[in-house]
N, C-alpha and C positions, 0 to 999 in steps of 0.2 A: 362883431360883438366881442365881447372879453369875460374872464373870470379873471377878477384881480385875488392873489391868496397872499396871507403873509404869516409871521409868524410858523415857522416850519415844525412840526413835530413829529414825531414816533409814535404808533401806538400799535398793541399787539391787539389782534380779532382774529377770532379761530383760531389762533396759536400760531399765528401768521404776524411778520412785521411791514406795518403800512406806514410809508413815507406821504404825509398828509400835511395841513395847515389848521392853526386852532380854526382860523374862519375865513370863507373866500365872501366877496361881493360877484354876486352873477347879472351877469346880463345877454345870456345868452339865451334863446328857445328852448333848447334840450340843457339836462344839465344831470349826468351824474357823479353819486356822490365816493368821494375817497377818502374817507374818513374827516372831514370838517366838523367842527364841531357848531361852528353857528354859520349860518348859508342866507346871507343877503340878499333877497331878489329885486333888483331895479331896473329903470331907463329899458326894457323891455313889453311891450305888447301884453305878453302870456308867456308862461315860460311851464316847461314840465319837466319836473325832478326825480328821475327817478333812483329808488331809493336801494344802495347794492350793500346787502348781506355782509359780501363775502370783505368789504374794504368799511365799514360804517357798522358801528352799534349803537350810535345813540348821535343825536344831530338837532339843533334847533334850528327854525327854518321861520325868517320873518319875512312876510311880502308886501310889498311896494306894488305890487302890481297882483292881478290874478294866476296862481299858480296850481299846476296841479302836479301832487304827486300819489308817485304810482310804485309800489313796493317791484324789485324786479322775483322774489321769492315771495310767498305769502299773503298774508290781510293784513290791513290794519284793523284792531282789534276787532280782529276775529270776525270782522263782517262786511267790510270796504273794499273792492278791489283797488279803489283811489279815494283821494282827498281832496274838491275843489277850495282853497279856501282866496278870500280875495283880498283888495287891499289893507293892509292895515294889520292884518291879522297876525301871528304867531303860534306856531307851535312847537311842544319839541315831542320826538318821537325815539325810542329804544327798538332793538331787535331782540327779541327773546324767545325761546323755544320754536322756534320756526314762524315767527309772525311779530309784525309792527302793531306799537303798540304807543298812543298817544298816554304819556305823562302828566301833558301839562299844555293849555291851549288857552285863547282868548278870542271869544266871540266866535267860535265854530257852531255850525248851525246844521244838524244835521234834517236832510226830510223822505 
């Protein structure tokens, strides 16, 4: 499988500078993140993303397929250890005060 990135950039997280891509297309099973700022998931099965603090603060994540992701520090707001969401869907997600935190989503469905 592959992660195609393009678009090369810089950004500073934790006062650290990460050599990153504005957006990668994934199609891998695992996939984590290093700063992208929008993360395609396609032409894979199920894929789980997990979500890294120390290289990523903020990321939007659109799925073609079912994905789950999984913060590697934290919750997602404050009460998720993960996030199944399936095809179609979209969300984006920040890192803030020690924990993820959904912005902005379409068709999340929690139960």
């Amino acid at each position: 499988m592959a992660v195609l990135r393009n678009t090369p950039s810089q950004r500073v997280i934790n006062g650290s500078i990460i050599n990153s891509s504005e957006s990668a297309i994934v199609s891998d099973s695992i996939f984590r993140t290093k700063g992208e700022g929008i993360i395609v998931v396609k032409n894979v099965d199920y894929c789980t993303i997990n979500l890294d603090h120390t290289t990523t603060d903020r990321t939007v994540i659109k799925a073609l397929t079912k994905v789950l992701i999984q913060p590697i520090m934290g919750m997602i707001d404050d009460e998720y250890h993960e996030l199944l969401i399936e095809k179609g869907a979209c969300v984006e997600l920040a890192f803030c005060g020690g924990g993820w935190y959904i912005l902005s989503s379409d068709g999340l469905k929690f139960s």
